[in-house]
N, C-alpha and C positions, 0 to 999 in steps of 0.2 A: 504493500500500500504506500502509497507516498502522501508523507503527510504535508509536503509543502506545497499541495493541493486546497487546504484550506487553513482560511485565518483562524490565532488560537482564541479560545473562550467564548466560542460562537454557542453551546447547548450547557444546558442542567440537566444533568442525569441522574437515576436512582440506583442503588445497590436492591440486590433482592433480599439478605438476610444480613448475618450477626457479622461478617468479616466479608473482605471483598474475595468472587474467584477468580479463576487466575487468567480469563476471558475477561472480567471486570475490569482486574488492573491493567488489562492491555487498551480496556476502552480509555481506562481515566488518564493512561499514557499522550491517549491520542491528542495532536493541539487542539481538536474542534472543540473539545470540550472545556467549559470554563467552572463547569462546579458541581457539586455533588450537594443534591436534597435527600436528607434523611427521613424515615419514620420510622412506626412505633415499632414494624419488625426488624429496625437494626439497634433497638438497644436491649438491652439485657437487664447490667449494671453499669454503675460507673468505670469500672475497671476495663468490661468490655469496649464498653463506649470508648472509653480512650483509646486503647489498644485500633480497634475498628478506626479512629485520625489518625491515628498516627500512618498505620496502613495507608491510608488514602493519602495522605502528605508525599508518602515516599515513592507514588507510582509515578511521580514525575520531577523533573528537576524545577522546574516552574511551580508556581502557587495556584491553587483551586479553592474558589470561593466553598466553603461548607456551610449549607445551611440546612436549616428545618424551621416546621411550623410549630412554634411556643409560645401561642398565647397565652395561655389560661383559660381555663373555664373545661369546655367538651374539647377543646383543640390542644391539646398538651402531648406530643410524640414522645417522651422524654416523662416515665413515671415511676417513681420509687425511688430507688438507693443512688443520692445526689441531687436530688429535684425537690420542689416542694412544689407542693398541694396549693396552685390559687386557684382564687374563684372565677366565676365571667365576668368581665369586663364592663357588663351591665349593672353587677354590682356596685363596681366604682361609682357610676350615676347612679344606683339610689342612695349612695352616700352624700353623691353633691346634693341632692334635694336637702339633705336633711343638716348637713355643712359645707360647703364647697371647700374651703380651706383643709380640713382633714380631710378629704376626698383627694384634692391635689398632692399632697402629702403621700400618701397611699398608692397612688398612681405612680408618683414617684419609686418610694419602697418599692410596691412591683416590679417597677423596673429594670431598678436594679439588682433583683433575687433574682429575675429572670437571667439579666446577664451577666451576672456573677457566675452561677451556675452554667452556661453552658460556654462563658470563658476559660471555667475551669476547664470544659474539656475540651475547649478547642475548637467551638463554631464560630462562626463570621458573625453568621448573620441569622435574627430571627424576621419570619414573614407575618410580622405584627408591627405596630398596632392595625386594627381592622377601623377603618375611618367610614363606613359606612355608616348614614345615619336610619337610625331606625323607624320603620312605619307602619310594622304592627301587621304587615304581610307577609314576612317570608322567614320562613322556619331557615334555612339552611345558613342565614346569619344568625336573627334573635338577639337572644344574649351574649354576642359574642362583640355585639356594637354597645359602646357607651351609652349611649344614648338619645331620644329622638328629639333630642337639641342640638341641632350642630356648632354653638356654641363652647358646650359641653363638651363634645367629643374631641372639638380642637384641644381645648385647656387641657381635657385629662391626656389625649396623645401625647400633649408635647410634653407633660411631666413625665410620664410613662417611656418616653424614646430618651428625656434625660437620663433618665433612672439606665438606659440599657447603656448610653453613649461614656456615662460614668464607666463602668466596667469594658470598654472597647467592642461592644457590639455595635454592630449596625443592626438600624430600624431597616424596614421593607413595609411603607403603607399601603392597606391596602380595602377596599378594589373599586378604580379610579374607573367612570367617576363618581359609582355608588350602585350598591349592588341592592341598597335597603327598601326599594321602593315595589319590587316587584317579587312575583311570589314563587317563578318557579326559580327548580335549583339549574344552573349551568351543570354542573354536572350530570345531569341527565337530560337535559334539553336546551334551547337557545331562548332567554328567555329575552323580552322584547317590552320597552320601558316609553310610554305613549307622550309622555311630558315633554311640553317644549324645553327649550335651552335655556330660558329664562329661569322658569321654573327648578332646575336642576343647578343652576349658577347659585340661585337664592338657598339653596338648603342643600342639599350632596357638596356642592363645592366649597363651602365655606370652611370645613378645615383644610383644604388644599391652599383655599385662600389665603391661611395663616399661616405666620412666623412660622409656624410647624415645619411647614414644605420643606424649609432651609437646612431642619435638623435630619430629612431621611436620606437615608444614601440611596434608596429605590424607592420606585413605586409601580405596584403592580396593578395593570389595568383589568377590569371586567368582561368576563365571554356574554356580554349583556350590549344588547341593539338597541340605542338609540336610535328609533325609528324616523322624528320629526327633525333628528339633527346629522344625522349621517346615516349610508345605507350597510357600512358594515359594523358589526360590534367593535365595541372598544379597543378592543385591544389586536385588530385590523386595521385601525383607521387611523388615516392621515389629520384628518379633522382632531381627533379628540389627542392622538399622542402629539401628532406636531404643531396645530394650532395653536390649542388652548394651552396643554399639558406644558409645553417647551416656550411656545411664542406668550401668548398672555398670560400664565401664570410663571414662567421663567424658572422652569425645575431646569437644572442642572444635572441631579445625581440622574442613575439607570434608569431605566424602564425594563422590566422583568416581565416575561409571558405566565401569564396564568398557563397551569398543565394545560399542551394542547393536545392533549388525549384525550380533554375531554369531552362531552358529549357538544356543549356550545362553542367550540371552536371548529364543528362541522361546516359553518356557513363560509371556513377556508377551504376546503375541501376534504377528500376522505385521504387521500397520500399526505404523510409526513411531511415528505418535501412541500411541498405547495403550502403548508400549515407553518413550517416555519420561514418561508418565503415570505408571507403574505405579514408574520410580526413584523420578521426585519422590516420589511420597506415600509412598513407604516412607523417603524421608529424605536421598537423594541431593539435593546440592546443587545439579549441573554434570551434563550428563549428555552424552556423547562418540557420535557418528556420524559414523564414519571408512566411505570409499569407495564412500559411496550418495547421492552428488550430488542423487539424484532422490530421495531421502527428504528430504533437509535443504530442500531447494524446496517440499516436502509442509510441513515444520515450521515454516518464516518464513511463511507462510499463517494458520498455525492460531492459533485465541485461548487466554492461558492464564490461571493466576489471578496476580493482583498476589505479583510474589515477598517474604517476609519480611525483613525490614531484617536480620535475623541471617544470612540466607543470603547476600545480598548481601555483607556485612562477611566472612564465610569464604571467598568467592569473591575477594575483595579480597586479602586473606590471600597466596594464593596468586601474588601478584605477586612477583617476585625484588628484590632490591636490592642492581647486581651490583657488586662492590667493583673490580673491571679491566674498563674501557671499551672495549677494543677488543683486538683478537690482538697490536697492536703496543708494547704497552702489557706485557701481558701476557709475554713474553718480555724484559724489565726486571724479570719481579717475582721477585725469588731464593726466597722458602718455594715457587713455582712449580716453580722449574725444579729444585731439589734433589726436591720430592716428584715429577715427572717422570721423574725418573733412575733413582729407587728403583723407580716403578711399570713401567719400561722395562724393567729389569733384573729383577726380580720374575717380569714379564709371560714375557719372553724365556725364563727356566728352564721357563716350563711348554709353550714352543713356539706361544707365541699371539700369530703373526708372521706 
């Protein structure tokens, strides 16, 4: 194969289980690939877990973004021995109702439990906070949005991406430019969002609109059609990544592809290639195919075009700089283990044990 057939860091791929094989580490070798997303079937324990980066670190002389999904709540890849137990994200809003100030605070703590702990072992990046706001239709966010004030959701993210940026994580917001208004899920079909542009500016954009923006390293657009404002889903289109996303709201860090495995990213077509053709040129930097082994074999084949030195440097970006080297380490560091206790305790009142 000849790898100087394609630019490096061009996909996100998945491992199938607890250690990479040995077909794995030949893909992670490959340069098309710029990072590895984790889930729940490659951790074990802490020890594993490491062991599993460190592997992945050494399949290349170059760096590979590692990331996974660690929000809190239902969405936690990463559960047991090393990780703590927090709640949804939705919690945090019913705390602001009742103080905003300890709410911010909280959000904060969060965040940085969160990336405390997966600095310890070694990830970049987590694909949180979720800045959708909520509208009381669609189950496959819910509780995983702060809340249906997008006021709200801006303040608690950005304390929340503090809290991870303290410990050398990168944030990934996500799903641009709101995934809360409509009921079905992308994962199993395309769903299709009727509100003008206006309507969607005044309430889904308002934490993109914020200071926030400035603090993520990505952000990852939604397999969700805007229908009234462009004719392909977000995270296809020219309009919503390079208009709005880049020109009028002036993000800088990546643009990351929601998995296009899945079912809402059909309206790029049914081949691989064409699915991740269709990110890139709308703007995507990075673009993620998680659990089709036999697509990403399809994709290390294919020729693509020399990738842009700016895409590259945002893909870089996205590497972490973790400030605690290891779990043992990490249990010595006291802003740790006090934001721990709070998020314990917190977690515990809402039963999310």
């Amino acid at each position: 194969m000849d790898h100087t057939a394609l630019p490096p860091g061009l996909l996100m791929i998945d491992l199938a289980g607890l250690e990479p094989s040995p077909e794995e580490l030949r893909r992670l070798a490959h340069p098309a690939v710029g990072g590895v997303i984790l889930f729940a079937r490659n951790y074990r324990d802490s020890t594993q877990l490491a062991a599993l980066v460190q592997a992945i670190r050494s399949a290349r002389p170059g760096p590979l973004v590692i990331a996974v999904d660690q929000e809190g709540g239902r969405v936690q890849r990463f559960r047991g021995d090393g990780f703590t137990p927090v709640a949804p994200m939705r919690r945090l809003g019913d705390e602001y109702e009742r103080d905003p100030e300890r709410a911010v605070m909280l959000a904060y703590d969060v965040g940085l439990v969160l990336g405390a702990e997966l600095a310890a072992h070694g990830i970049d990046l987590t694909f949180a906070p979720v800045l959708d706001v909520e509208a009381g239709v669609s189950a496959v966010i819910g509780d995983r949005a702060f809340s249906h004030d997008p006021a709200v959701v801006a303040r608690l993210a950005q304390a929340l991406v503090a809290g991870l940026a303290m410990m050398g994580v990168r944030a990934v917001g996500k799903h641009f430019p709101g995934h809360g208004a409509v009921a079905a899920d992308s994962h199993e079909t395309l769903p299709v969002d009727s509100r003008p542009f206006e309507a969607i500016w005044q309430r889904d954009l308002v934490p993109y609109r914020h200071r926030l923006l400035r603090s993520l390293a990505g952000v990852m657009p939604a397999h969700v059609r805007y229908e009234r404002c462009a004719p392909e889903p977000a995270g296809f289109s020219a309009f919503w990544l390079g208009e709005v996303l880049r020109q009028r709201l002036g993000f800088r860090g990546a643009i990351l592809s929601d998995d296009l495995g899945m079912a809402g990213a059909g309206a790029a077509g049914d081949e691989p290639q064409s699915r991740v053709a269709a990110a890139l040129s709308a703007g995507c930097d990075l673009a993620l195919v998680c659990n089709r082994p036999d697509w990403v074999a399809h994709l290390l084949e294919a020729a693509w075009p020399q990738a842009a030195p700016d895409a590259i440097a945002r893909r870089q970006g996205l590497l972490g700089s973790p400030r605690i080297p290891d779990p043992f380490e990490l249990e010595l560091f006291e802003p740790y283990l006090q934001a721990r206790e709070r998020v314990r305790d917190w977690s515990q009142r809402h039963a999310w044990f």
